[in-house]
Every structure is written in C-alpha cells, then in structure tokens.
N, C-alpha and C positions, 0 to 999 in steps of 0.2 A: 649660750643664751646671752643677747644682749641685751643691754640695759634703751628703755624708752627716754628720750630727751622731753622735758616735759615745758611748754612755753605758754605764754599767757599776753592777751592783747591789753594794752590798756586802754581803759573805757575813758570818756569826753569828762574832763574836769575830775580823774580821780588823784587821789593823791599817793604818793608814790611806797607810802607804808601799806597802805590797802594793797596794791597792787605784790610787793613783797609778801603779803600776808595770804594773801591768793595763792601765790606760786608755791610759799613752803606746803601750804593747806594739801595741794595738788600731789607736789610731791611725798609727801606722807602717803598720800593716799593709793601713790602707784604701786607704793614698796620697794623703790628705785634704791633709796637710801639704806636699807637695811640687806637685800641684798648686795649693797657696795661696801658695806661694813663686814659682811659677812664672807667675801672673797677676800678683803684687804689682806689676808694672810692665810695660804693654802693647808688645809687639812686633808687629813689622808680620810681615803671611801672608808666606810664603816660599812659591813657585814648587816644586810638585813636584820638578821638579830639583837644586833646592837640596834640598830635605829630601831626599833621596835620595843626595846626597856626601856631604852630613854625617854617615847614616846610617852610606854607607859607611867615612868614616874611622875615626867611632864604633868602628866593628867590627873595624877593621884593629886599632887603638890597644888595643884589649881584647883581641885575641889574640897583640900581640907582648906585653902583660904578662903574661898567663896561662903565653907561651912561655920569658918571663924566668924567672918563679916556679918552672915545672920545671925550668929549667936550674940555679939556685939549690938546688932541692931542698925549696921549703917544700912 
C-alpha cells in the first residue's frame, strides 16, 4: 500500500499560512501521516485473535471515557 502525495493550488492573493494550513488540514484528513508513523518501525503480523482483544479493549477503554465525559458533563 502506498502512501497518496497530497498537493494544494494556491488561490489569487492568499497568504502563505493559509495555504500551509490548507495542506496540513488535507493531510490529516488522508491519514497519510499516521500510517507513515505507524510503518516508521516494523512490527511482527499479530494472529487474528490478538487483533481482535485489542480491538476489543480499544473499545471498552473508549466507552468508559465517553461514560466519564457524560458523567462530568462536558
């Protein structure tokens, strides 16, 4: 899987922060950056099983903070 090169035109009279602020926005958005963080150093295949506990902790661990955040009120 490669990575998409992600480019941006600039528009008549913009100023060159916008235009950077454009390109990060974009790239965020591809996920270009986090898969390139996440190859920067090779890990061994995990076994269906395992990606599937960790899935489910993942998931557990995101819904007792969601559950805090209500209880809190944000």
């Amino acid at each position: 899987m490669s990575l998409n090169l992600q480019s941006v035109v600039r528009k008549d009279n913009e100023p060159f922060e916008s235009l950077v602020r454009r390109f990060n926005r974009k790239v965020q958005q591809s996920g270009n950056l986090t898969i390139a963080r996440r190859r920067q150093y090779f890990e061994k295949d995990l076994s269906k099983r395992e990606e599937r506990e960790i899935a489910i902790r993942k998931k557990v661990r995101k819904e007792q903070k969601n559950r805090q955040q209500l209880i809190r009120g944000y």
